[in-house]
LUMSEFI-24313 format. One record per atom (N, C-alpha, C): residue in one letter; x, y, z negated. Coordinates in steps of 0.05 Angstrom, whole numbers, plus 5000, padded with zeros to 4 digits. Atoms other than C-alpha are relative to their C-alpha. Layout:
// LUMSEFI-24313
AXYZ/...
//
This chain:
// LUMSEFI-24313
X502249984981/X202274635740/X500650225020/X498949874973/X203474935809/X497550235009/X502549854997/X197875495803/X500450205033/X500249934982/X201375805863/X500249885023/X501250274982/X199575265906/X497450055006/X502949925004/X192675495898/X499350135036/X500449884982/X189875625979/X499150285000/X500849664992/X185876285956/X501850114981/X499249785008/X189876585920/X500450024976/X501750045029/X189276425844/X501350284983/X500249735015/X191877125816/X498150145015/X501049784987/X188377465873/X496250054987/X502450125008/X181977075838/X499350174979/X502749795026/X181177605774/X499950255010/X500949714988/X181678215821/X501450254983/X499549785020/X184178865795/X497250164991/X502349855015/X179179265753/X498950095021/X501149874972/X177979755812/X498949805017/X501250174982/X176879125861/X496849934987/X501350145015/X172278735809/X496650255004/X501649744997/X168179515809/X497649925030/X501049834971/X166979515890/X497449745008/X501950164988/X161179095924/X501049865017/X498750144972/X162178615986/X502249844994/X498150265005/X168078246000/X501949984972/X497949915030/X171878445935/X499249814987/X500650065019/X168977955898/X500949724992/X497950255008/X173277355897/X499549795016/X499050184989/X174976755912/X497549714995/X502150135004/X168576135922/X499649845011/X501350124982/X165475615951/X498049744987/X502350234996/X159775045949/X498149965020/X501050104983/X153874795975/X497249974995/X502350075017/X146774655976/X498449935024/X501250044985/X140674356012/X496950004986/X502349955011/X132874465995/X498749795028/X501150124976/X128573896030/X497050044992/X502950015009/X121774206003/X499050165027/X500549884978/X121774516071/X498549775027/X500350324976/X117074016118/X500450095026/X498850084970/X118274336184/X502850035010/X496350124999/X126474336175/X499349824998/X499550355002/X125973606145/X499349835028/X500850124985/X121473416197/X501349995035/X498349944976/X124773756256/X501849905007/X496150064990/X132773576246/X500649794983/X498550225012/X132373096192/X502450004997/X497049955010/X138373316172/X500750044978/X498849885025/X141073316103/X502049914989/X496850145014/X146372936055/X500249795007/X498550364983/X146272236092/X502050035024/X497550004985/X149372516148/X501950244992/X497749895013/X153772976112/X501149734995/X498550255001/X156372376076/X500749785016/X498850134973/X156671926143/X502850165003/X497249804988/X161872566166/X502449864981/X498749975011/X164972506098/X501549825003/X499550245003/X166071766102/X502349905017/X497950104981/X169271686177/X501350224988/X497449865008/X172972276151/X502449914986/X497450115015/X176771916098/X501049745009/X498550134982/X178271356147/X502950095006/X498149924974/X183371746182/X501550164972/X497449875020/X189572176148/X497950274999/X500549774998/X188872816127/X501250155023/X498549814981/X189073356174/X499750324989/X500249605012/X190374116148/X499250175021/X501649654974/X186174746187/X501750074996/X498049815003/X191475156164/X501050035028/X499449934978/X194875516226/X498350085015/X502249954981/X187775706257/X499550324998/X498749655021/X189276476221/X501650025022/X497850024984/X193776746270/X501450224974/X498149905025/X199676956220/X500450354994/X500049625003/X199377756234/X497649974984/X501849995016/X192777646205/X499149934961/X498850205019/X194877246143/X501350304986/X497949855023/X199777746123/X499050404999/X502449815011/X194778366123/X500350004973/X500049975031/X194878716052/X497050035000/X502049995018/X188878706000/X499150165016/X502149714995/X186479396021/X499849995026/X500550064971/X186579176096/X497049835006/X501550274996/X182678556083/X497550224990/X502049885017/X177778896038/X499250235018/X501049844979/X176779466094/X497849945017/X501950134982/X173478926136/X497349914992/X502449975015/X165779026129/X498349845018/X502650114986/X160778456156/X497150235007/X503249764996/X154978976186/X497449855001/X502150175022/X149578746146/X496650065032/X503350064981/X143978856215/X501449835014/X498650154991/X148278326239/X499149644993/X500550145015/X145577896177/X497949665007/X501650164993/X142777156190/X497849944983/X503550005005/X135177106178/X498750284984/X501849875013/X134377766171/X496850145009/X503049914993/X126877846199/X498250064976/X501650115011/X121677976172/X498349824982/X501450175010/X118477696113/X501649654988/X497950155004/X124877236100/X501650164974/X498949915025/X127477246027/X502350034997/X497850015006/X134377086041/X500950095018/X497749854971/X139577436081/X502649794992/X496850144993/X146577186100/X502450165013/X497349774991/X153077566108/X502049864997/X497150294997/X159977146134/X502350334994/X497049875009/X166777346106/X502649985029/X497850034972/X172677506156/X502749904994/X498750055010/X178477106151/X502950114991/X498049805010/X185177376131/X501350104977/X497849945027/X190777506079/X499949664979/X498550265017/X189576896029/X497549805008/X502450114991/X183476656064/X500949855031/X498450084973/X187776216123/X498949825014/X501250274983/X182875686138/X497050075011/X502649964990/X176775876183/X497649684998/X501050084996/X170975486164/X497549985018/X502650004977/X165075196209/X497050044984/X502649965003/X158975426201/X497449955013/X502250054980/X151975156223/X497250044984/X502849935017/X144975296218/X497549825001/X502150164991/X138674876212/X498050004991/X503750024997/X131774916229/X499049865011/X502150245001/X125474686254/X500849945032/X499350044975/X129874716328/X501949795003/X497150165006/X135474296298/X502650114991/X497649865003/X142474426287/X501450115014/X498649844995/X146374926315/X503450214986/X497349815019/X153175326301/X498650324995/X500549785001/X153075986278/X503350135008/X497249834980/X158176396327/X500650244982/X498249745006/X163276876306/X500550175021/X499149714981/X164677526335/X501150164986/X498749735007/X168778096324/X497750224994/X502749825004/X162978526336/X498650054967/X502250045030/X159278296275/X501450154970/X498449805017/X164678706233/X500950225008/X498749694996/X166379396223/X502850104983/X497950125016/X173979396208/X501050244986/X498549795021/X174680056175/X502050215012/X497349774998/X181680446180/X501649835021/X497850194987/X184479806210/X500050085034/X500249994965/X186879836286/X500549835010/X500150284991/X187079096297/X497149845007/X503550124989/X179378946314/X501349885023/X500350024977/X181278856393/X502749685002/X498750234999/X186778286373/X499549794993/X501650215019/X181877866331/X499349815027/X501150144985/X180977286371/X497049865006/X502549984999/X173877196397/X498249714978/X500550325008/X172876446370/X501049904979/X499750075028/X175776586300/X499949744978/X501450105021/X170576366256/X500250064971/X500149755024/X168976546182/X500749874990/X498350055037/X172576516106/X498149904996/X502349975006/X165376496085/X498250094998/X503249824998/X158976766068/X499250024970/X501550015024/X154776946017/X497050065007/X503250095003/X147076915997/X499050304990/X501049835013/X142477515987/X497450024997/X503150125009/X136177535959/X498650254983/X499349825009/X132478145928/X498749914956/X501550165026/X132677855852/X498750254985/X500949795017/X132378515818/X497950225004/X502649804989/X126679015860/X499349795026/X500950124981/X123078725914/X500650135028/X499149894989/X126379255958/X501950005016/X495949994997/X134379075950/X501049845003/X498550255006/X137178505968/X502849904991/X496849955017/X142878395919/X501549675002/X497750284997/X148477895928/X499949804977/X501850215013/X146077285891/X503049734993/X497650225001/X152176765909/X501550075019/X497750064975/X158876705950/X501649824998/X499050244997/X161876135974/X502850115017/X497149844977/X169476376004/X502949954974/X497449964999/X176576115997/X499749694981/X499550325010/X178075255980/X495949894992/X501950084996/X172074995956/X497750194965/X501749845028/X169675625904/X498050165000/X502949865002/X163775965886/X499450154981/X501049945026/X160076385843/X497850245003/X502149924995/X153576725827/X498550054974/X501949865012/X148877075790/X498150024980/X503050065007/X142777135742/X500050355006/X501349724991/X138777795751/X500250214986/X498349665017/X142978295700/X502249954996/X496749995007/X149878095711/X501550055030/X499049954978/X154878255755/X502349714997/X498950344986/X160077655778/X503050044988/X498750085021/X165377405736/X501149765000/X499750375003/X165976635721/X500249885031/X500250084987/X166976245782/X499949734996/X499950325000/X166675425799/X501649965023/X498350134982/X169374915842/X497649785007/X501250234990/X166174355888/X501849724985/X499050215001/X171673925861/X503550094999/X498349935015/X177873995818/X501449785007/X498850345003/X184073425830/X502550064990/X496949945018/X190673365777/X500650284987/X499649755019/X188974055736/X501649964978/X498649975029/X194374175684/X502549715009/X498350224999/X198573535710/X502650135011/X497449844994/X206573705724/X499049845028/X499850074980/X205273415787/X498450215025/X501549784993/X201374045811/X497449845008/X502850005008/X194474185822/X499249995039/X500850054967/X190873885897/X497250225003/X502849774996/X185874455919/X497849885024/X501850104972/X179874145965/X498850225011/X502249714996/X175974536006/X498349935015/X502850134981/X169474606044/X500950045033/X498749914969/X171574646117/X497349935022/X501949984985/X164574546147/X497350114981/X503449875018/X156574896117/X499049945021/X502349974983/X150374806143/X498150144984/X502249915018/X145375296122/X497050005010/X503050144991/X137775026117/X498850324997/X500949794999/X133475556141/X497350054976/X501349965016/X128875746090/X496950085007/X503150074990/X120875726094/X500050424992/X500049675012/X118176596091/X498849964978/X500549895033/X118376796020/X501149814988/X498850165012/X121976195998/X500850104972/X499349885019/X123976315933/X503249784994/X497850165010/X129875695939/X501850105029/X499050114973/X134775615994/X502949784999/X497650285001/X140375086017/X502049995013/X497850014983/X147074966046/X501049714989/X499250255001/X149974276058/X503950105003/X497149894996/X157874286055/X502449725004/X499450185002/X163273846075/X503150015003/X497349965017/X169373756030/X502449795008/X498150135001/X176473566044/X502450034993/X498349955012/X182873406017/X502249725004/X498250304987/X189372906025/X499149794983/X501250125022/X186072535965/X497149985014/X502750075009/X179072565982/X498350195023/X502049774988/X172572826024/X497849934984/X502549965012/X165773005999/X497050095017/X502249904984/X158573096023/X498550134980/X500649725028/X155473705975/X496950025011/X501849905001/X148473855975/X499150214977/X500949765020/X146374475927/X497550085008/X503149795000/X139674875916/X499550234981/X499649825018/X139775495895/X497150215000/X501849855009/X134875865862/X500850224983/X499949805011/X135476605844/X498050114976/X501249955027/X132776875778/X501550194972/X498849905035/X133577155696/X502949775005/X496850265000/X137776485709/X499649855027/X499950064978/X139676315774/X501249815002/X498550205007/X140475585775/X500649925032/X498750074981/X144775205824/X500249725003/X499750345018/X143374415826/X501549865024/X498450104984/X148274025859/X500349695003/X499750364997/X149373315884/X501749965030/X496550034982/X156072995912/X499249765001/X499350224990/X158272495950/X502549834995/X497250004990/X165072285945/X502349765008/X499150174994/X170371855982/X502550045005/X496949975011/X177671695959/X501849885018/X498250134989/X182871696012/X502449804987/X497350135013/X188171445953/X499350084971/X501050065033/X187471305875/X501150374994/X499349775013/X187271955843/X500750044972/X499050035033/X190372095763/X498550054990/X502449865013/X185072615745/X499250155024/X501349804980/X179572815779/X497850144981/X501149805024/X175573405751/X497150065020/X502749945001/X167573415761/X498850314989/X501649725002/X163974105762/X502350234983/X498249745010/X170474565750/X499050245000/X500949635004/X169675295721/X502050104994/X497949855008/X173975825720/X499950204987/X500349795006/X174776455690/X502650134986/X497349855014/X179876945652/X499150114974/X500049845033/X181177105578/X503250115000/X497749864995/X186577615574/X500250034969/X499249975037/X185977815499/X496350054988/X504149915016/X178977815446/X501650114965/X499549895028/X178577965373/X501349774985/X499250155008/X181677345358/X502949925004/X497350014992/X188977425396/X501550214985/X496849915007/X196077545368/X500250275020/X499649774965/X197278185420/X503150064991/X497349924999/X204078365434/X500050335008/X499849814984/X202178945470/X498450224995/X501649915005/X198079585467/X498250045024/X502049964977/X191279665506/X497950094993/X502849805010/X185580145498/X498349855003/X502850144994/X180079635517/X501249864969/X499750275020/X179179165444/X499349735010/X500450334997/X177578585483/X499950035034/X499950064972/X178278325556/X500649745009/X500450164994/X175277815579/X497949915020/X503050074988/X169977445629/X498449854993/X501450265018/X168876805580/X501550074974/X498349985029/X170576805507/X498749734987/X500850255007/X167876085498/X499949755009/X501250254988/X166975385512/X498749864982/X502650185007/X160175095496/X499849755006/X500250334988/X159274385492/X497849854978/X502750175014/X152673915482/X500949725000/X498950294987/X154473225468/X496749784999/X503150145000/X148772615475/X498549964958/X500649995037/X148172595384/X498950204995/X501349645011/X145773355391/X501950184988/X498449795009/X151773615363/X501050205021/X499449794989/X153474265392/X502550145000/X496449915012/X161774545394/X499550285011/X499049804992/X164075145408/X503250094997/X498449945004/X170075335418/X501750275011/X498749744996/X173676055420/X501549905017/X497449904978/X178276235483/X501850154988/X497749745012/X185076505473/X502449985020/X498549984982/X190676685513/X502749874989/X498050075025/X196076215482/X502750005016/X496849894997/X204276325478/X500649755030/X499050264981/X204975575528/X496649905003/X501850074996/X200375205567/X498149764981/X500850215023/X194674895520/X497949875017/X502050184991/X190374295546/X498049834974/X501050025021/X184874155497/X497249755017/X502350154990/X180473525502/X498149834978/X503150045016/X172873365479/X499349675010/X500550375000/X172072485479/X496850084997/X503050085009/X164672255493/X499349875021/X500450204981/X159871925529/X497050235013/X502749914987/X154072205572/X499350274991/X499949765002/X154772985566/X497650115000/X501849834993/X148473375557/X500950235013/X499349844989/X152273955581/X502650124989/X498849835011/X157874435569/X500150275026/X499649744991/X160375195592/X501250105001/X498449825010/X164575725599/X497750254992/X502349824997/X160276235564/X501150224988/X499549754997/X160377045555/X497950004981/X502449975020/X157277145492/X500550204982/X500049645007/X159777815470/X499350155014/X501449894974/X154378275508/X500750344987/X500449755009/X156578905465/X502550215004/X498549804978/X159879425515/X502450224978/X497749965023/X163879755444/X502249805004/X497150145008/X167779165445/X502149945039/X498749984980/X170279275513/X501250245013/X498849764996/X170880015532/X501050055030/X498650014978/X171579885606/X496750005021/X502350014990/X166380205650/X499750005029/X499450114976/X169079945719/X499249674997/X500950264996/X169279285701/X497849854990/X502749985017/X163379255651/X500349684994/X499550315001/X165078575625/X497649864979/X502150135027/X159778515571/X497849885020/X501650154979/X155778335640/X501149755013/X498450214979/X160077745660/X497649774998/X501950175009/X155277115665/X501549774979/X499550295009/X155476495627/X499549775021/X501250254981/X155175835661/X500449704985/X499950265012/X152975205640/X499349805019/X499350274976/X153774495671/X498349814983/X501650215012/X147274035657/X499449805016/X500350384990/X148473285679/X497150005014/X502950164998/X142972965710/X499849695005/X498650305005/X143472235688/X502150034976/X497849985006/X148571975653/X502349955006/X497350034986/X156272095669/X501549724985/X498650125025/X158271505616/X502350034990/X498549765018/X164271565578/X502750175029/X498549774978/X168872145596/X502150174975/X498949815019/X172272805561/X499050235018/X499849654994/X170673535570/X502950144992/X496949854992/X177973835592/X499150314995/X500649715004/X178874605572/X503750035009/X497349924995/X185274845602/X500750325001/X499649755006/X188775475577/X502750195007/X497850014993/X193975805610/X501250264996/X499249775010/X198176385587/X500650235022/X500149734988/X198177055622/X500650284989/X499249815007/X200877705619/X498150305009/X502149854991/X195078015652/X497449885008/X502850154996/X187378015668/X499749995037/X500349994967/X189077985751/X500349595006/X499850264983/X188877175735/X498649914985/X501650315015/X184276615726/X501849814986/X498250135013/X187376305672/X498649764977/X501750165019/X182075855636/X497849835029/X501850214982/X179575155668/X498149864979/X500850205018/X174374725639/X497749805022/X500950324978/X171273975673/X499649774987/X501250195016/X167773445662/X503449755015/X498650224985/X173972735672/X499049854990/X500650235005/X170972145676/X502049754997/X498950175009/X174171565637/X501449695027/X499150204983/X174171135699/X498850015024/X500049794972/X173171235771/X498749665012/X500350274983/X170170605821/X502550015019/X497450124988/X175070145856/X500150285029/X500549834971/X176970585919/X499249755024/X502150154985/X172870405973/X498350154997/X502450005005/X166770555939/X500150284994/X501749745007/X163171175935/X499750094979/X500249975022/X162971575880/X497550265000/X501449775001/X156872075866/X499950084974/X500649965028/X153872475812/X498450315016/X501249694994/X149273135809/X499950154971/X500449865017/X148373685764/X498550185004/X501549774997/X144274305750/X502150204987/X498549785005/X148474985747/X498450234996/X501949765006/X145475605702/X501850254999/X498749865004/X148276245711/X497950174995/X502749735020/X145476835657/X501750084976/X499349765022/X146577315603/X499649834981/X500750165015/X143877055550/X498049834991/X501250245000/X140076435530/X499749824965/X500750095030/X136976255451/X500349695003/X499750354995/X136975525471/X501749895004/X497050084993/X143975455484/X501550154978/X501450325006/X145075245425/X497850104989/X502049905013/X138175255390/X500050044974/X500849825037/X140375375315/X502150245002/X496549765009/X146075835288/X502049945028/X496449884979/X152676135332/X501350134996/X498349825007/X158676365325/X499450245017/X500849724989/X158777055340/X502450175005/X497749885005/X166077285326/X501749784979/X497550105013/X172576925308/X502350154993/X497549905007/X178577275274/X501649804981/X497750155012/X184677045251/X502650264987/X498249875004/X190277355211/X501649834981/X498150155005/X197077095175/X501150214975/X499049905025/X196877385099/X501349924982/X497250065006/X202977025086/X501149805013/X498750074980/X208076635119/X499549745006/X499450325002/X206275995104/X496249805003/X504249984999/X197676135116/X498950105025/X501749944982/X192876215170/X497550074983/X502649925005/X186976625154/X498050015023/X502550004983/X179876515184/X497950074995/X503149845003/X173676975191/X498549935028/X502250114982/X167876665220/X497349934994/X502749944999/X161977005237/X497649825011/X502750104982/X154676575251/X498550154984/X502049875002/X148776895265/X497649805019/X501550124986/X142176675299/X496950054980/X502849945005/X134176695287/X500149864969/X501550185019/X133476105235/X502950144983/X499049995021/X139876385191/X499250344992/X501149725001/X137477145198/X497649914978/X502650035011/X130276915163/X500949814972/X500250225031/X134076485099/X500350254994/X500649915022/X133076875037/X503050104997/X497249945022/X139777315006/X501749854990/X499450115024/X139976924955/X500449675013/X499750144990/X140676284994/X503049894993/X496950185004/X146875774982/X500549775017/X499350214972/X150375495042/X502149934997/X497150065009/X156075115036/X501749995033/X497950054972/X161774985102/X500449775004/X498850204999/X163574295121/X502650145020/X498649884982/X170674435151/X502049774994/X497650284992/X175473895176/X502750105016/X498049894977/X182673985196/X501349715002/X499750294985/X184973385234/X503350145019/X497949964991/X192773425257/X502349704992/X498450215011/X198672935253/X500149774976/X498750125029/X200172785177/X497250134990/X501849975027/X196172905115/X500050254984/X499149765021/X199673475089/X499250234996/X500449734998/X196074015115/X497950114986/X501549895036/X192174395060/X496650245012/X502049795003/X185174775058/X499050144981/X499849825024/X185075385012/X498250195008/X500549835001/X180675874987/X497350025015/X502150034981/X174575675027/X496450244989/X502249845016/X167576125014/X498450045020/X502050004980/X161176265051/X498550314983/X501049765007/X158076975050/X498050065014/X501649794977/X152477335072/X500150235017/X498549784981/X153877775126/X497450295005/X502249824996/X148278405119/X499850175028/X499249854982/X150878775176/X499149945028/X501850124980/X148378235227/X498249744999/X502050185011/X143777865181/X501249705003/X499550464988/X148677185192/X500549994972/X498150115016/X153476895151/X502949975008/X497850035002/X160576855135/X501749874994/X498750255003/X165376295140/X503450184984/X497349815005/X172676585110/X501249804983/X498350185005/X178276035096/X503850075007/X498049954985/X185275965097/X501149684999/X498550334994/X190075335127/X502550104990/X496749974998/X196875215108/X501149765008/X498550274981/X200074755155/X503049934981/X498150055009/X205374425127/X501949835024/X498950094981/X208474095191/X500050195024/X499949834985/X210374375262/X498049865013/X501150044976/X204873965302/X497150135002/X501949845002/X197774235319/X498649954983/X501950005020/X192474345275/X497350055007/X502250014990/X185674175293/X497750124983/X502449955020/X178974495254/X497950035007/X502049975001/X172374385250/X498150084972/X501349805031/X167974755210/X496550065013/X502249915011/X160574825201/X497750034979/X500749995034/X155375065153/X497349815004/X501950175010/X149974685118/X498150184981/X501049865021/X144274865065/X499349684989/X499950195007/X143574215027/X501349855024/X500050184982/X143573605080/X498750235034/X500249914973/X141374055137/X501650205016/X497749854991/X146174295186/X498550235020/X501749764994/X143975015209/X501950155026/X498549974985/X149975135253/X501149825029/X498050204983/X153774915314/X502449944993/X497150105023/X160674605298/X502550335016/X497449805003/X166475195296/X502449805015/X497550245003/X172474825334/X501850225003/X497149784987/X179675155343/X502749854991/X497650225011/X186774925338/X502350254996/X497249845006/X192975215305/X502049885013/X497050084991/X199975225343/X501050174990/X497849845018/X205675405299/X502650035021/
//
């Protein structure tokens, strides 16, 4: 997989600690989309929303692809980090900021891995309009290149501000900047996890196609709104898209989305509501190396709801070769990358403060029928890279020609009892107390196993599913864990072959299952 193929940047995507720290443009790499039509004198005014987005999208994929690239003039392009990052949008500059208007708007300047100026337009109850670039509108710092910036640019992107946390501050909520990525907020985290409008051939040797948004329209918002919207419109030599989103700031700041999409040429895999994020090392990795933080990470999970109610989970890890791990089903209630160690001990890092990263979860609306939830894991030697994908692929795509849609609702937040609603893992370890054994300690906790009795008797269902037959489960036991009122899973495998080793494991108290399922896989 051709990760440096990636338009923004895909190491520049986990930031160094210091960057990850600073406010403003530092904050990575984004993009999507969204439109709110609960607004009647927009609707009524411009009538403008995802029909003619998708019209655009449509004659778009008529015709070849054409690449923006080259619209950067190349001195600009090759600007370092601390150049780019100098350049400060001057926030009284900001669109809608009057008066009595909830949302502000601040555009990104393009430059270094950011080479494709997108268009931007705005719409109200006057109609549609561009929103002009200027030099002016930035204050470039140390730099002595302001007076070369060509007047007629245009911006990386923007982001959304809104004041979630005092009614005072308007704190950066979402940003949309660099292919077609994004990412955003609930109202006690700082920014972490990112997404995609639209993932194509992740993990395939044939490298990975990056789309991007190359046109927004942002719907002006009613005063005091509490939603707002941006329409967006996606392309790629494979494919364009017409994006509508609505984003609502909050404890959980959801993001609901609905696509269009139209296939210039049969695609292998295409990946529905991609997420990104980085796991560098947790309490559950081999380490080669030494590092004062015990854990570093922005996800240490993937959550997954299937339509039967069963619940997975599965630990992140940073493995020796690239691992592609896939979840068979039909009609997804949801899955995640989620941040579910919130306890600042197990990180030790008070720049990057990671126990604040969000979670994000991806809840269908409808059903996708059958499919797989893709988790892609890719090995790294540092936390400066997004190295963990996960996406919904659908089993089968319509003839090309035809249109393909789908929508979702996007939650970004700390934490969340309902996700899942019984028992959770809480901590996975692993260790190798002889040569020929895998040992496993695995902690669940949660409300309904906190309140069983001491004296209580839970047993494990635990499945290892691999090649052959031969592989052995020893030593299995279930404990009460006093320390954080759970319980304790503690087993060991002994593989007897070199291929992987698959396990599921959860507990029971008679016939009632009190847990979500444990998944993880051994490579020898």
């Amino acid at each position: 997989m051709h990760w440096r193929d990636a338009p923004t940047g895909w190491a520049w995507a986990r930031r160094s600690s210091r960057a990850a720290a600073v406010a403003g443009p530092t904050l990575g790499v984004l993009g999507i989309v969204l439109f709110v039509a609960c607004i009647p004198s927009v609707a009524a005014a411009s009538q403008f929303g995802l029909g003619q987005v998708a019209r655009k999208a449509e004659d778009l994929a008529r015709g070849p692809f054409e690449d923006t690239r080259g619209r950067v003039p190349k001195w600009l392009i090759e600007i370092t980090y601390d150049q780019w990052r100098d350049i400060r949008f001057r926030p009284e500059q900001s669109l809608w900021r009057e008066r009595r208007m909830s949302f502000h708007v601040e555009f990104f300047h393009p430059g270094l891995f950011y080479d494709r100026p997108v268009a931007v337009n705005v719409v109200d109850a006057h109609g549609v309009r561009p929103a002009e670039f200027s030099p002016s509108q930035f204050d470039y710092g140390k730099n002595d290149f302001s007076s070369r910036v060509p007047q007629d640019l245009g911006y990386a992107g923007f982001r959304i501000h809104y004041p979630i946390k005092t009614p005072n501050y308007y704190d950066e909520v979402i940003v949309f900047l660099g292919a077609s990525y994004f990412r955003a907020v609930g109202k006690q985290q700082g920014f972490g996890a990112s997404a995609r409008g639209m993932a194509i051939d992740t993990a395939l040797p044939s490298g990975e196609e990056f789309p991007y948004f190359r046109e927004f329209w942002l719907v002006r918002p009613a005063p005091g709104a509490t939603e707002v919207a941006v329409l967006a419109l996606l392309d790629s030599p494979s494919l364009t898209g017409a994006y509508r989103f609505v984003i609502h700031p909050g404890e959980q700041t959801e993001v609901g989305v609905e696509a269009r999409l139209f296939r210039r040429k049969d695609i292998e895999k295409l990946a529905i509501a991609p997420l990104t994020s980085m796991f560098f090392f947790g309490e559950n990795t081999a380490r080669s190396f030494e590092d004062y933080r015990p854990e570093v990470h922005d996800s240490d999970g993937l959550l997954m709801a299937s339509k039967t109610g069963e619940w997975t989970w599965r630990p992140l890890d940073n493995p020796r070769r690239l691992r592609v791990s896939r979840f068979s089903g039909r009609d997804p209630r949801g899955f995640g990358l989620i941040q579910r160690d919130r306890d600042f001990d197990h990180y030790q890092d008070l720049e990057t403060r990671q126990e604040l990263r969000p979670s994000v979860w991806v809840a269908p609306r409808g059903d996708w029928g059958p499919g797989r939830v893709e988790l892609v894991e890719i090995p790294t030697h540092a936390n400066t890279n997004d190295n963990i994908v996960a996406f919904w692929v659908p089993e089968k795509l319509p003839p090309r020609g035809e249109p393909l849609s789908f929508s979702y609702t996007m939650y970004w937040y700390g934490d969340d009892p309902t996700r899942p609603p019984g028992g959770l893992t809480v901590a996975t370890r692993r260790g190798r107390p002889a040569d020929d054994t895998e040992r496993f300690v695995v902690d669940f906790a949660g409300k309904q196993l906190g309140a069983l009795p001491p004296e209580s008797v839970l047993r494990a269902v635990t499945t290892l599913i691999s090649g052959g037959n031969e592989d052995e489960l020893v030593e299995q036991q279930v404990l009460r864990n006093p320390v954080t009122r759970g319980w304790r899973l503690v087993f060991q495998v002994r593989p007897r072959t070199d291929e992987p080793v698959q396990i599921r494991a959860f507990l029971q108290q008679k016939q009632d299952t009190l847990t979500e399922t444990w998944s993880y896989v051994i490579e020898r």
